[in-house]
C-alpha positions in Angstrom: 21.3 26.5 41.8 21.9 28.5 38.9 25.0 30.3 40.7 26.4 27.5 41.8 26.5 26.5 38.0 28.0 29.3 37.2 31.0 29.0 39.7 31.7 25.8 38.3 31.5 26.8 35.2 34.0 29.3 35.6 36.3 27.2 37.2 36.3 24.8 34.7 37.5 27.3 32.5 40.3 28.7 34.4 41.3 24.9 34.9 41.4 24.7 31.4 43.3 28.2 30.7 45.5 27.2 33.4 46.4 23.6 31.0 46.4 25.3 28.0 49.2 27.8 29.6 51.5 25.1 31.0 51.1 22.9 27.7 52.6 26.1 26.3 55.5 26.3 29.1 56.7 23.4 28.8 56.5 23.3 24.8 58.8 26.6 25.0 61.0 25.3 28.0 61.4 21.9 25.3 62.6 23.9 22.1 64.9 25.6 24.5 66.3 22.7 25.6 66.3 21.1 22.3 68.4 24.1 20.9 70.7 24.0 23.4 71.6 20.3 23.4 74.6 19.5 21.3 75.0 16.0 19.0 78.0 14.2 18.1 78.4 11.8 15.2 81.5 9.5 15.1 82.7 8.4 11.8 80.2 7.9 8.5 77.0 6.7 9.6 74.2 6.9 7.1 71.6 5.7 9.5 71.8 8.9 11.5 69.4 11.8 9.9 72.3 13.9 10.3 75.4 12.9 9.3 79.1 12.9 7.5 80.7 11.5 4.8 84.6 12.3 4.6 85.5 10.7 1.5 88.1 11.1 -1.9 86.8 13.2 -4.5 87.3 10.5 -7.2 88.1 12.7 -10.5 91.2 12.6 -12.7 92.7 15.7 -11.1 91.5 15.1 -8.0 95.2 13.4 -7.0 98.9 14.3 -7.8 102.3 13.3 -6.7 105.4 15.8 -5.3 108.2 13.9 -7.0 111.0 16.0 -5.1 109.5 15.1 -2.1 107.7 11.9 -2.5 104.4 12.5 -1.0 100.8 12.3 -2.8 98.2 15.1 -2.6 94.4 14.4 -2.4 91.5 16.2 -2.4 88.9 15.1 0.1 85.3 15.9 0.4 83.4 16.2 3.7 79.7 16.4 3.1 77.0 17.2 5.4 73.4 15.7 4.9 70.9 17.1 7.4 67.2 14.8 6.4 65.8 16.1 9.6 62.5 18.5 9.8 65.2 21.1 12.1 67.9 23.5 11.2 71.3 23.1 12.2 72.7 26.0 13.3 76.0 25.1 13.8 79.0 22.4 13.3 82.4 21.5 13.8 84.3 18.5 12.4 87.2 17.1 14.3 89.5 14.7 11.9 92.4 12.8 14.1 95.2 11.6 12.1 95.8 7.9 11.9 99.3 8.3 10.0 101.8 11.0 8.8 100.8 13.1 6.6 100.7 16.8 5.6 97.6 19.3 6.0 97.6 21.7 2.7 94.0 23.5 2.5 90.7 23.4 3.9 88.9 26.1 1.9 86.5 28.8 3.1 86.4 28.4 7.4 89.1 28.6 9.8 91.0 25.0 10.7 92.3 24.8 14.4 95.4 22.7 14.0 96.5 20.5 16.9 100.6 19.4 16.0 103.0 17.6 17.9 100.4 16.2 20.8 101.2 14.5 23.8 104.6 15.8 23.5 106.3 19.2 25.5 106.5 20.9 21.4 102.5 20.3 21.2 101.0 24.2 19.3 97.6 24.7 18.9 96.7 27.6 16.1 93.9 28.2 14.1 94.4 29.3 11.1 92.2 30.3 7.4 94.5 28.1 5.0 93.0 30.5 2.4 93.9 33.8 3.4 97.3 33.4 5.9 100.5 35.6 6.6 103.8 33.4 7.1 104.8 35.8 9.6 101.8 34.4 11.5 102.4 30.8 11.4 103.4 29.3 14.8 103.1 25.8 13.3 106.2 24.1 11.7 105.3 23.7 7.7 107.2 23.0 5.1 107.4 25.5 2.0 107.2 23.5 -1.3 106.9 26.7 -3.8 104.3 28.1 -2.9 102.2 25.5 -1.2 102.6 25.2 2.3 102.2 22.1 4.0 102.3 21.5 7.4 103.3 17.9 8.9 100.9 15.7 11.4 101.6 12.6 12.6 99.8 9.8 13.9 98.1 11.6 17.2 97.4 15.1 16.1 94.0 15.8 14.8 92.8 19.0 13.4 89.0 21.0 13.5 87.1 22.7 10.7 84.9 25.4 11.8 82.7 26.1 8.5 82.1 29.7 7.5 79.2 31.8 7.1 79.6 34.1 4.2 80.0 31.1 1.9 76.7 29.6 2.9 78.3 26.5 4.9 75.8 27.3 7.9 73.2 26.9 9.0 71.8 24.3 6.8 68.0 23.9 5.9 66.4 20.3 6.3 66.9 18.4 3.5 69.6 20.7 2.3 73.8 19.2 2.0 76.8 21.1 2.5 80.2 19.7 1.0 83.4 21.5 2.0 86.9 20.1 0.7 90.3 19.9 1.8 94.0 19.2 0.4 96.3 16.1 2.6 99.8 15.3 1.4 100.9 11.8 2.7 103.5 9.4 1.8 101.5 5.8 2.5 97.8 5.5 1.7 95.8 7.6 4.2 92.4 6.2 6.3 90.8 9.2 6.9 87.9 7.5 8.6 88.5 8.8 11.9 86.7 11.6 12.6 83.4 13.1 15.0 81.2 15.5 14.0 79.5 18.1 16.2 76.4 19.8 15.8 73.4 22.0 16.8 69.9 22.0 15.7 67.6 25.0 15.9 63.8 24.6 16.1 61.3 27.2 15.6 58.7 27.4 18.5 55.7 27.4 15.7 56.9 24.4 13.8 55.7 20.6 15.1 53.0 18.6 16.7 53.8 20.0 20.3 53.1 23.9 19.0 50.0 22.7 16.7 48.5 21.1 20.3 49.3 24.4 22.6 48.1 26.8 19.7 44.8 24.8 19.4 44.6 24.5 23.0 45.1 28.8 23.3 42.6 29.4 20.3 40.0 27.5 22.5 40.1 29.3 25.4 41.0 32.7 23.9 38.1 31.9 21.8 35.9 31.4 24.7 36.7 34.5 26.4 36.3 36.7 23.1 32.6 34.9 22.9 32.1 36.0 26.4 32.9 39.9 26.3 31.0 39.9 23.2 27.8 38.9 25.2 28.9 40.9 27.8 28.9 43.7 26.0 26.0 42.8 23.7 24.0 42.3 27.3 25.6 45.9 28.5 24.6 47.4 24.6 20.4 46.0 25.1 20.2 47.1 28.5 21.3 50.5 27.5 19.3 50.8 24.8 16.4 49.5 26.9 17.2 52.2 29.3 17.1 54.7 26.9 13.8 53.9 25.6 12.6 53.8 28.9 13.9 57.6 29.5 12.5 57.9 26.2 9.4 56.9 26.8 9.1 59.0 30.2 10.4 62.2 28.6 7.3 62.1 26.2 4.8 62.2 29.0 5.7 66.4 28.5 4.4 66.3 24.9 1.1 63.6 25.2 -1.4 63.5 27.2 -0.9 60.0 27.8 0.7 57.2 27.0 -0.2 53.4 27.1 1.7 50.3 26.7 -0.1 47.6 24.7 0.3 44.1 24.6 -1.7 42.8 21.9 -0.9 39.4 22.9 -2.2 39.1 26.0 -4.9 42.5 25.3 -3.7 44.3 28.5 -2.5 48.4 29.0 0.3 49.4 30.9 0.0 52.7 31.9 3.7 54.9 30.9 2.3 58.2 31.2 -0.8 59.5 31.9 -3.4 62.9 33.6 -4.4 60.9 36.6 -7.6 62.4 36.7 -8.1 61.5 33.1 -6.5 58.0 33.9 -9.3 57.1 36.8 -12.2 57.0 34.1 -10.2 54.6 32.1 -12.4 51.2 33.0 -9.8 49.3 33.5 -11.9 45.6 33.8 -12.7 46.1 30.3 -9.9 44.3 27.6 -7.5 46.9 26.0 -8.3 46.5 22.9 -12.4 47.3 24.5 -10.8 50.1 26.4 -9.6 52.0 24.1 -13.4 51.3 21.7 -14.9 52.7 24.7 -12.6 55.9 24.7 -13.6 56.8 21.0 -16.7 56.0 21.5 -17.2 58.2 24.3 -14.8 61.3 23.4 -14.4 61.4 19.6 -17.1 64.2 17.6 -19.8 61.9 16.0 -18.0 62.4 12.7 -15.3 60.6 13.5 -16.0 57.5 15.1 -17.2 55.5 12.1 -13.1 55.8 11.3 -11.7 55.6 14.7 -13.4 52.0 14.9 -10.9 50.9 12.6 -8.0 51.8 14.8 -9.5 49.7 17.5 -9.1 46.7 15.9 -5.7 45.1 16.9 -5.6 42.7 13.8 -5.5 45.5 11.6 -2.9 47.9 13.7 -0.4 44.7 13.6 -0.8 44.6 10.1 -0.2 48.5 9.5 2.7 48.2 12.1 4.5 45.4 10.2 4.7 47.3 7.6 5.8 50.6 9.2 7.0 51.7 12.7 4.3 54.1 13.6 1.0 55.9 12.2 -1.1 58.4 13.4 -4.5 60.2 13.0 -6.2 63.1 13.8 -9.8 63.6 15.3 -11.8 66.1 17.0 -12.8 65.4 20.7 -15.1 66.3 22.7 -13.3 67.0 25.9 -9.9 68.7 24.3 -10.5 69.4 20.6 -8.0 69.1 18.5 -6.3 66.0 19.0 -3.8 63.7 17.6 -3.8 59.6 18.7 -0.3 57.5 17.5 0.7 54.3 17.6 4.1 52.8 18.2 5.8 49.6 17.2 8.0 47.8 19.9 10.4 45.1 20.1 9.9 45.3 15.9 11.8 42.0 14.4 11.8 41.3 10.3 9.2 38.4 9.8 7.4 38.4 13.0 4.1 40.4 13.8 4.6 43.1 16.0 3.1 41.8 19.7 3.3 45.1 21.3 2.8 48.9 20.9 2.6 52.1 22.5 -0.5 54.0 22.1 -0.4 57.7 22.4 -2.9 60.4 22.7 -2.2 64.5 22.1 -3.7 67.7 22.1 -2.6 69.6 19.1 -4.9 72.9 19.6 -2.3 75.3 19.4 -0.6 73.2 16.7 -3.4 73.3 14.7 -4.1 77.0 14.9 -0.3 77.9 14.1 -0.6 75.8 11.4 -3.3 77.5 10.0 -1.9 81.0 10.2 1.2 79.7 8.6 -1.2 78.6 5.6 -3.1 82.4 5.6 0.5 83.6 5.6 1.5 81.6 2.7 -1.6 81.9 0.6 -0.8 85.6 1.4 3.1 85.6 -0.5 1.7 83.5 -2.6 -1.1 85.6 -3.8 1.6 89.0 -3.5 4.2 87.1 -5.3 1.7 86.3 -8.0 0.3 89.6 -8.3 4.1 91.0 -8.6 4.8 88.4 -11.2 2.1 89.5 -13.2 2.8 92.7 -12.9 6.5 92.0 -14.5 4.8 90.2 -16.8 2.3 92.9 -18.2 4.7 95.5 -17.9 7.8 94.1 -20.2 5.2 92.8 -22.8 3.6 96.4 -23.2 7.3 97.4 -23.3 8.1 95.2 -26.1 5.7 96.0 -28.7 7.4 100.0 -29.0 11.0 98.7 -29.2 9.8 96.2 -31.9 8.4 99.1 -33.6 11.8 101.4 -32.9 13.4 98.6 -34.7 11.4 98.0 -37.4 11.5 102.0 -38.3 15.1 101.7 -37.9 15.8 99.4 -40.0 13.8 101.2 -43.2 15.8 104.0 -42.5 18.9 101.8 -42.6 17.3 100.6 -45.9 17.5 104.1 -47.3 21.0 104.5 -48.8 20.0 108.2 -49.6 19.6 109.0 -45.9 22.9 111.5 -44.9 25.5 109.6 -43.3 25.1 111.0 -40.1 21.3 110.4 -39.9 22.6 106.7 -40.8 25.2 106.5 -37.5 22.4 108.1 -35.2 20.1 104.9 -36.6 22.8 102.5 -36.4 22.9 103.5 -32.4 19.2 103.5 -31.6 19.0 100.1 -33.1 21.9 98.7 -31.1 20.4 100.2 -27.9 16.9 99.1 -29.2 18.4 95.2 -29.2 20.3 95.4 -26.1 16.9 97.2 -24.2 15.1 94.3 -25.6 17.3 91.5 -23.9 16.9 93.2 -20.7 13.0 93.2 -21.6 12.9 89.8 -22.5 15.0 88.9 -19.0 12.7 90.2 -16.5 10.1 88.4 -18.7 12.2 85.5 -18.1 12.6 86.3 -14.8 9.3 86.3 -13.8 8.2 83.7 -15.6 10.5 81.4 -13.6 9.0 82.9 -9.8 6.0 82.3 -11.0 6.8 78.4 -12.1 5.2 79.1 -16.1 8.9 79.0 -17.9 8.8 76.7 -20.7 11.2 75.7 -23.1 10.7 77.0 -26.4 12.6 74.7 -29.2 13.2 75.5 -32.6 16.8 75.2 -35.1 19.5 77.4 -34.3 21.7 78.4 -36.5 25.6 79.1 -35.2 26.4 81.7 -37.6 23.3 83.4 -37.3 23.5 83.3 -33.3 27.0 84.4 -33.1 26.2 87.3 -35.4 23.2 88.3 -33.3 25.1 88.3 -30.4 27.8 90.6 -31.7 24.8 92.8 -33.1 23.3 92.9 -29.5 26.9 94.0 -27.8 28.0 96.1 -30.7 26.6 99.4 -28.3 27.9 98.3 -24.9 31.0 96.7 -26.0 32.6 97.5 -29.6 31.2 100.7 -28.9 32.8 101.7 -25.9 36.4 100.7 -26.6 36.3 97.1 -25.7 37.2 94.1 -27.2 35.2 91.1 -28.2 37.1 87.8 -29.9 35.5 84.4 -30.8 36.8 81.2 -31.2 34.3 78.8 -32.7 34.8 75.1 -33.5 35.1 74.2 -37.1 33.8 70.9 -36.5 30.4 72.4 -35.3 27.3 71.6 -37.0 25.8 74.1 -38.7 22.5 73.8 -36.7 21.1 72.2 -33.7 18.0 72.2 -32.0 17.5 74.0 -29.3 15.9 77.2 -27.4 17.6 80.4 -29.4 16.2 82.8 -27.4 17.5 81.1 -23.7 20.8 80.5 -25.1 21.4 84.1 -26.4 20.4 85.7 -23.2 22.4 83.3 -21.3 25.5 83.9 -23.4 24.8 87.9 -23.7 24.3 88.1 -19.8 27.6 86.2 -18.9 29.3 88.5 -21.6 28.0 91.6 -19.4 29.5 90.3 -16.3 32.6 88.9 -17.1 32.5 93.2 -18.7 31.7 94.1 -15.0 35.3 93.5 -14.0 36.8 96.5 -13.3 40.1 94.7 -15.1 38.6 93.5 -18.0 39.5 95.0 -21.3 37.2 92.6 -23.4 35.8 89.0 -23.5 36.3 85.8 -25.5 33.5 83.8 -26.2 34.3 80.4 -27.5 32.1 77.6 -28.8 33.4 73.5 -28.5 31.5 70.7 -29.6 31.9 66.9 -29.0 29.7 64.3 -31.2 28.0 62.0 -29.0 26.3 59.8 -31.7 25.2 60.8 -35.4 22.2 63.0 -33.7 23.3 64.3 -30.8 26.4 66.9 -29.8 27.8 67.9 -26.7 28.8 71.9 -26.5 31.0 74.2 -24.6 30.1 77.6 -24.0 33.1 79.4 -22.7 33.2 83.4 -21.9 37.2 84.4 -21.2 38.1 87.6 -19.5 40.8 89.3 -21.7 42.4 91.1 -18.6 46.2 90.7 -19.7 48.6 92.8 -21.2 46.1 95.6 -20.7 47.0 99.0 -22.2 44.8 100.8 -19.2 45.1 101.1 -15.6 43.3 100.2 -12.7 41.9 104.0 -12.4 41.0 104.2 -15.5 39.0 101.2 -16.0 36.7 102.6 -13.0 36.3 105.4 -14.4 34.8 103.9 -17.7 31.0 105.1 -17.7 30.0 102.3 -19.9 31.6 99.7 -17.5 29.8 101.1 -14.6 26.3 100.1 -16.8 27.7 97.0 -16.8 28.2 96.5 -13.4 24.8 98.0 -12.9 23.0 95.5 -15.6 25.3 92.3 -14.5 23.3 91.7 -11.2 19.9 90.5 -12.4 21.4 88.9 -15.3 23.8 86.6 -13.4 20.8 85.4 -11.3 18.9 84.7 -14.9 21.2 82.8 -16.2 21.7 81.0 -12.7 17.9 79.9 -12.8 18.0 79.5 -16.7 21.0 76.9 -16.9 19.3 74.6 -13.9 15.9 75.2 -16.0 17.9 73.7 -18.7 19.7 71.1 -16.6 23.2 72.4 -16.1 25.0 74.7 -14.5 27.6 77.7 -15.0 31.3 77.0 -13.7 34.0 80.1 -13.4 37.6 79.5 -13.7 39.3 82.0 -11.2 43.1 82.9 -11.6 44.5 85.4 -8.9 40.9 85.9 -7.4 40.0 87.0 -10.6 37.1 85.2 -12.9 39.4 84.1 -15.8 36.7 82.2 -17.4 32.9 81.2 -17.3 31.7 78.4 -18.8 28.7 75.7 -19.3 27.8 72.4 -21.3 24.8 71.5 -22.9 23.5 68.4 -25.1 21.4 69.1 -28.0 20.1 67.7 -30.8 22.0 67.9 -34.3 19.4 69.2 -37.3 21.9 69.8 -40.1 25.5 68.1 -39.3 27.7 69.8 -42.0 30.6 71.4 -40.5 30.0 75.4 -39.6 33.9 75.0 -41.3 36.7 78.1 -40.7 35.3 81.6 -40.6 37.1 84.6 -40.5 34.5 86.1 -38.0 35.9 90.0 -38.6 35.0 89.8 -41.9 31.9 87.8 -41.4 30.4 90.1 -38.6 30.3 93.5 -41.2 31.2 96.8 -40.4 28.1 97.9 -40.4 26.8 95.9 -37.5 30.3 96.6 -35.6 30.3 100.3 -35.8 
């Protein structure tokens, strides 16, 4: 019944397509036809939609008189009204003479001139009485100065054909085109005789007729599109039902077993499953009883008080509807270590879920590479702390002699009795003494981040103050050594912020060191921008330029620069400091490169203002004393 249905459903389609296609036919076969058909008009007849009014212009200089040859001249208008919905797309007026007069212009198209008809001197030409050569004139005419004017008589008859360029054709509905034209006649004229021919043009997607076949085609077109959407959406379910199903069966390798559950109707429908295992399954028993009975009987004592709750199908729809699957864990008695899971199926938004799949695995094996996965871990873990506290221990007990290498150096320093030499051996142990101590104070760093214990430490900052301390720090392994270091500081900074001091220098120092690793690099520029965000807070640039141009030294020589090769040495560690520091911090270092080379690194930070006065223009040679740049 249901494919008989079906056939005639189809038929009456195809009946319908088959209508909807010949409605079409013969609407295009009509316009054709309607295009094609040519229409006359004969004489003035405003009840047409279409048609022509040949009439005198009617102004004061619309008439004159030839004294020397007695004739009057008129100017006559032929307008064409088209108050149809169509185009015409071409038209032709034919005027016959009812008397003898003279023909003197027809502007803008070409006027074929029938003279002398019905008789054996009868010419036909067709001429532009706007652009002519006498030469070319087969006609006879008359030559009154420089008017031509050539005589009809009562017979003759003469055809415009209206041009193009000037807009006379084709003409729009509603629209009226008025050409004119120049008579010469002795006696009043009638110039009522005349016919007009004309062609409309219709476009196929204008009217009633191409509103009905469009409508018609819409439907059935429509009809179709619905249909190979279902078709395909049928096609598109039964392949995703097909791969579930080859889903489903390729997880028989990984569980034990698996079970369809209709929680509905409280049945199992065995997917996958050890059919020795399967056979003590007591299958007269409810599935929701079933799989009670299996905990009851399997699961280690400890465990069943729980595993009750996973019975209950009331409360396994309700975890379901709110996630597509769950799982737990439980010791059995028959394979250990196992894992049980549950499935949604046929999930829809707003409905309980009326069917599952209920899985069962044994995760032995898992669970014993899982635990020596968390002996190996708790292993690093325990050699990574043990090396972190090491680092830790080590660079504070290093610490406490530089501090006091400093401290003596600086009384010395405070001595101006002390030789002069003595002094420049002091002035180098405390520059290496500062720069040992920001490598000390890295690895401290460094380890406190592995270890997960850095914390920021905040206190004012003070720019001048930094900036010196930085130049103090590189004085040794920069200044020292025949390098340059330049800085270009924003007046409008503050002149201090809040912030970590002690972070910021070692970032700034470490950068310094690398962009100094560059076997090109005769010097750096560090430069510090600022931005207001609001009247407490300041947005900074900290940019480190290589200064690798217009270099005095070569290639060679710049590798074999001892100093540079401690750079390179010291730049390794440091980079990765700064790395981890920055994202500490919540930003990151950027690097400029120009010709493969690292032009420039740089990094923003937002901190807190603490004393907003301008820092103002320093001259930062002077500033930074001779003593510390030595």
């Amino acid at each position: 019944m249901e494919i008989v249905q079906n056939k005639k459903k189809r038929m009456g389609v195809l009946a319908f397509i088959g209508f909807a296609l010949l409605c079409t036919i013969i609407h295009i076969i009509s316009v054709i036809a309607f295009n094609s058909t040519e229409h006359i008009s004969v004489g003035l007849d405003t009840k047409q939609d279409t048609y022509m009014d040949v009439h005198y212009r009617g102004s004061d200089t619309s008439s004159w008189i030839k004294r020397d040859m007695g004739v009057y001249g008129k100017i006559y208008d032929a307008a064409l009204t088209n108050n149809t919905n169509d185009t015409i797309k071409s038209w032709s007026l034919r005027i016959d003479v009812t008397d003898y007069c003279y023909l003197n212009q027809f502007w803008n198209g070409n006027v074929e001139i029938h003279q002398g008809v019905g008789t054996d001197q009868e010419v036909v030409q067709t001429l532009n009485l706007s652009d002519y050569e006498f030469n070319d004139i087969k006609l006879k005419y008359v030559l009154d100065a420089a008017d031509i004017l050539i005589p009809l008589k009562k017979g003759d008859y003469f055809i415009y054909y209206p041009a193009e360029e000037f807009r006379e054709y084709p003409i729009n509905p509603g629209d009226e085109v008025v050409v004119g034209m120049i008579v010469y006649f002795e006696n009043e004229l009638d110039i009522t005789d005349y016919t007009l021919t004309y062609m409309y043009h219709r476009d196929f997607t204008k009217g009633i007729g191409f509103a009905f076949v469009l409508t018609l085609n819409l439907i059935w077109m429509g009809y179709v599109v619905l249909h190979l959407m279902s078709i395909l959406a049928y096609k598109k379910a039964q392949k995703e039902v097909d791969m579930r199903l080859a889903g489903i069966s390729s997880m028989a390798d990984i569980y034990e077993a698996i079970y369809l559950i209709d929680i509905v109707k409280n049945t199992i429908t065995v997917v996958g499953a050890n059919p020795e295992n399967d056979e003590l399954r007591p299958k007269e028993l409810t599935a929701e009883e079933q799989i009670r009975n299996m905990f009851e009987t399997y699961a280690e004592d400890n465990y069943k008080d729980i595993l009750m709750e996973y019975c209950d199908f009331d409360k396994i729809r309700e975890r379901l509807s709110a996630t597509n699957s769950f799982a737990f864990e439980y010791v059995s008695k028959k394979y250990g270590w196992s894992r049980i899971r549950y499935f949604a199926m046929d999930k829809e938004d707003g409905k309980p879920v009326d069917k599952f799949l209920f899985t069962i695995q044994q995760i032995n094996d898992e669970k014993q590479e899982l635990e020596k996965i968390m002996n190996q871990v708790e292993s690093a873990k325990s050699e990574s702390d043990a090396k972190s506290a090491f680092l830790t221990n080590i660079t504070r007990e290093l610490k406490t002699p530089i501090e006091t290498v400093i401290n003596l150096d600086n009384l010395i320093l405070r001595d101006k009795s002390i030789n002069q030499d003595v002094r420049n051996y002091a002035i180098d142990i405390r520059n290496c003494s500062r720069m040992l101590m920001v490598f000390v104070n890295g690895i401290l760093d460094y380890s406190k981040l592995e270890a997960g214990k850095m914390q920021m430490m905040y206190s004012d900052i003070d720019f001048k103050n930094l900036i010196r301390d930085i130049d103090n720090v590189m004085t040794s392994k920069v200044i020292s050594n025949g390098f340059d270091i330049q800085y270009d500081i924003s007046e409008n900074l503050p002149v201090k912020i809040y912030g970590d001091d002690l972070k910021l220098r070692q970032i700034i120092i470490n950068i310094i060191i690398y962009i100094l690793s560059d076997s090109k690099s005769r010097g750096v520029k560090l430069g510090i921008y600022g931005k207001a965000i609001d009247e407490k807070h300041i947005h900074l640039l900290f940019s480190v330029k290589n200064l690798n141009m217009n270099n005095s030294l070569n290639e060679t020589d710049y590798k074999n620069n001892n100093n540079q090769k401690d750079l390179m040495m010291d730049s390794g560690m440091g980079m990765n400091l700064v790395t981890a520091l920055l994202k500490f911090m919540g930003t990151e270092l950027k690097v400029v490169k120009i010709n493969g080379t690292n032009a420039e690194l740089y990094f923003e930070l937002d901190q807190k203002i603490v004393d907003n006065t301008p820092i103002g223009k320093v001259n930062w040679p002077e500033y930074l004393s001779d003593d510390y740049r030595k």
